[in-house]
N, C-alpha and C positions, 0 to 999 in steps of 0.2 A: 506481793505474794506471787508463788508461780504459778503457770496461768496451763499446765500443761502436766495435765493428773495422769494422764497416761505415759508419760517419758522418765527416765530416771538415765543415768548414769551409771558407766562400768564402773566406777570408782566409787568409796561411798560419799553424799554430798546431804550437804541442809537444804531444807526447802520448806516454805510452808504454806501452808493451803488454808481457805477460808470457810464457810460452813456448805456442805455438799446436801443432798438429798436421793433419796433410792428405795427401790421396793427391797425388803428386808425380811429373811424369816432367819430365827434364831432355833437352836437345835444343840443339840450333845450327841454325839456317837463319833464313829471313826471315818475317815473319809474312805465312801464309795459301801457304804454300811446301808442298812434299809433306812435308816432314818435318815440320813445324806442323801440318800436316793430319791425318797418321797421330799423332803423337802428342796430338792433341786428342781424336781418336774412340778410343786407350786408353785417356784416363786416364778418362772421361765412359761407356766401357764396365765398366771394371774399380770405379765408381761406381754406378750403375746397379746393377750385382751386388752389391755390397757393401750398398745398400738392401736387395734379396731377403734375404742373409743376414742382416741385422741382425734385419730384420720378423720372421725365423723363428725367433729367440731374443729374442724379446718389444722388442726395442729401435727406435724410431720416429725416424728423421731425413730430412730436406730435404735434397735439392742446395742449396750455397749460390753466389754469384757466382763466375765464374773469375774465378783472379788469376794475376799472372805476376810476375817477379823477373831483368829483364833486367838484362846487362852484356858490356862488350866487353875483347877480350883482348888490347887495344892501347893502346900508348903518346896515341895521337888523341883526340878526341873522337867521340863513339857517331855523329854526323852525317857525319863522315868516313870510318867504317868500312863498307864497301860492308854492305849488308844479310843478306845471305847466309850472314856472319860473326858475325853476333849469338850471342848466348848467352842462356836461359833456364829458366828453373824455370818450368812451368805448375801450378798446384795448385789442390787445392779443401777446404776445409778442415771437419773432423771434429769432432764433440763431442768431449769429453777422455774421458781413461781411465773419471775416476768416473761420469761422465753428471748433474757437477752445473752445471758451466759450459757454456751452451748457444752456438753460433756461429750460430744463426739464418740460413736461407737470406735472400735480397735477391731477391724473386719478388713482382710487384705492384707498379701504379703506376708512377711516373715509376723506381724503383728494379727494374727487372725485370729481371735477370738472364738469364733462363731466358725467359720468354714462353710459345710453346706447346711444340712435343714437344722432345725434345733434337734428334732429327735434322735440324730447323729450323735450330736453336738453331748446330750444327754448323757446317752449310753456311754459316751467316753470320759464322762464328769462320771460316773458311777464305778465304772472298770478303774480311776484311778485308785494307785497305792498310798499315794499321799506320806509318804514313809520322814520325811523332812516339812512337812507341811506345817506344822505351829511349832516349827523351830524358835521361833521367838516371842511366843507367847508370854504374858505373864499373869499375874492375881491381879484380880480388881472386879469391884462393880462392870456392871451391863453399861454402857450408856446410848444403849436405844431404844425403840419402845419393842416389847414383844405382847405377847397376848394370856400369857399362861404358859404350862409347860407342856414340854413336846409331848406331839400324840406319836407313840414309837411305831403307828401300824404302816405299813409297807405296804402299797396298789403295787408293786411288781417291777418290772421294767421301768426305765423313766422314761422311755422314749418317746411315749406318747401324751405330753404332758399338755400340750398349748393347742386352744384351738383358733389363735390370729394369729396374723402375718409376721413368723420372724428370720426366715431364711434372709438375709439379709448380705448384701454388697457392697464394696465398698475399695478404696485405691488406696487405703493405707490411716494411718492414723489422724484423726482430728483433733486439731490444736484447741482451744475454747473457746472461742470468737462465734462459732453459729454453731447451730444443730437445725439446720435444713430451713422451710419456707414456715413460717413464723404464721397463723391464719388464726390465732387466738391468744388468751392469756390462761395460761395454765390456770386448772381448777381440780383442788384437791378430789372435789368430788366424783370425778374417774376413774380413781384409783376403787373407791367404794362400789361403783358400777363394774369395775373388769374383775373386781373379786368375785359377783355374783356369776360373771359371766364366764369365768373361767372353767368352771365345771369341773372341780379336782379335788379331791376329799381334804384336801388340807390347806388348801387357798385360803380359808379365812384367819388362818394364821402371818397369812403376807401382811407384813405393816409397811406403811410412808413414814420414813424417819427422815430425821436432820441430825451430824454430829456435824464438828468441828476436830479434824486432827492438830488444826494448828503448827507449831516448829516441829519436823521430822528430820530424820536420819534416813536415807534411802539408800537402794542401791540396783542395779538390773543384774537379776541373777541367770546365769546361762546356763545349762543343762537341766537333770533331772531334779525332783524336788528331795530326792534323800539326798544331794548335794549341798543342799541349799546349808547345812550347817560351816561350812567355806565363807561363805558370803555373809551371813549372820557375824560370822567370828571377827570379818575386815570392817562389817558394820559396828560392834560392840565396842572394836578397837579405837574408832573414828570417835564413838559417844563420848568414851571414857577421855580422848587426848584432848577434844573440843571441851571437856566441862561439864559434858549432860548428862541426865539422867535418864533412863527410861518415865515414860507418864502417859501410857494408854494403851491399846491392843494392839499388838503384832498384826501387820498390816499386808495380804497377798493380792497383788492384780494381776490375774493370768493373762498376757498377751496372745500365746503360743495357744493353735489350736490345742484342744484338750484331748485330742483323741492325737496328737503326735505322739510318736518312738521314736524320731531320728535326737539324738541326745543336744545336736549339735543346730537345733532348730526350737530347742524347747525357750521360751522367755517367759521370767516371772521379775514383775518389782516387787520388789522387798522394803516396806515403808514403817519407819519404826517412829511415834510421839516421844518428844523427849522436852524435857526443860532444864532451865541451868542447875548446876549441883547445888 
């Protein structure tokens, strides 16, 4: 399996990955909408806290890049579905249980995730237009846990979202081999404490999920994300010549800080589940 969630290829290529784990909040609306807004500053709050409490039982991790997991609940195509209707999973994902398998944050360099404070970091997850953003969506089942359905109310700004440590640094991307000085074994029951502790009207909607994407179709898409239908269309092409088929949600990990313009600095992987025809 590859061993390196953050890396993809200019070209489109297979890969497949084994079962990951991440703080999770699931939502409908359009990106950078109040409900994208508010649940970006839960999940990056309820994270944040979760850093505090790992630190205080010896355990050391990074924020890594946001990712999301768009799809639409229409017969259409996702470009036809007014935006508002969209569907997603925002997540950010966790060492594993044992703390041998590292997820390495994507902070640093042309791979910068994060940049400088989260509250930055926030406000430019909100200002985006997302105009190519669930280019490759499709119908199906949830498969991860959520709590109910979204609460649409809006606290405002997201900028103010986390109150631990997530300004975070770093020299470039991490391969999966560690996530830092190891001082405990992961215990789910932290996640439970950094909800409490996160202080944000819609934290208790953060959930710890586990999927499995399994064989995918990838690809590292360069510029803007109303572009991204370029790179979907070289991926669709690869699915279809290889035998596959699509078999899960349209897959985004934003590398590129989120608050970049320059077109020619933006990175997103483009990760699509597929199995044989």
């Amino acid at each position: 399996m590859s061993l390196n969630w953050y890396s993809a290829a200019d070209d489109p290529e297979v890969v497949e990955f084994g079962p990951v784990r991440a703080l999770s909040i699931m939502g409908q609306g359009e990106p950078g909408g109040a409900v994208y807004g508010t649940s970006v500053g839960a999940l990056y709050a309820a994270a944040g806290a979760l850093i505090g409490v790992a630190a205080r039982h010896g355990r050391m991790f990074e924020l890594p890049c946001l990712e999301g997991r768009w799809w639409v609940e229409d017969e259409r195509s996702p470009f036809d579905v007014p935006r508002e209707e969209w569907w997603w999973h925002l997540f950010l994902r966790l060492p594993d249980a044992a703390g041998v398998t590292g997820n390495g944050p994507v902070s640093g360099g042309e791979n910068d995730a994060m940049g400088g404070s989260a509250g930055e970091a926030l406000n430019g997850l909100a200002d985006k237009t997302g105009n190519g953003l669930a280019g490759g969506a499709v119908n199906g089942p949830v498969d991860a846990v959520s709590d109910g359905p979204v609460d649409a109310t809006s606290d405002g700004p997201v900028g103010a979202a986390s109150d631990g440590p997530v300004d975070v640094t770093s020299d470039g991307p991490v391969d999966a081999t560690s996530d830092g000085p190891v001082g405990a074994a992961w215990d789910d029951a932290w996640v439970d404490e950094a909800r409490e502790a996160a202080r944000h009207p819609a934290a208790a909607r953060v959930q710890l999920v586990t999927f499995t994407e399994g064989l995918c179709v990838q690809a590292l898409h360069r510029g803007p994300y109303a572009e991204e239908p370029k790179t979907l269309a070289r991926m669709e092409a690869h699915i279809r010549d290889a035998g596959f088929v699509r078999n899960g949600l349209h897959h985004e990990i934003y590398l590129s800080d989120v608050r970049e313009t320059d077109p020619e600095k933006m990175r997103t992987i483009l990760r699509q589940p597929v199995r044989s025809a």
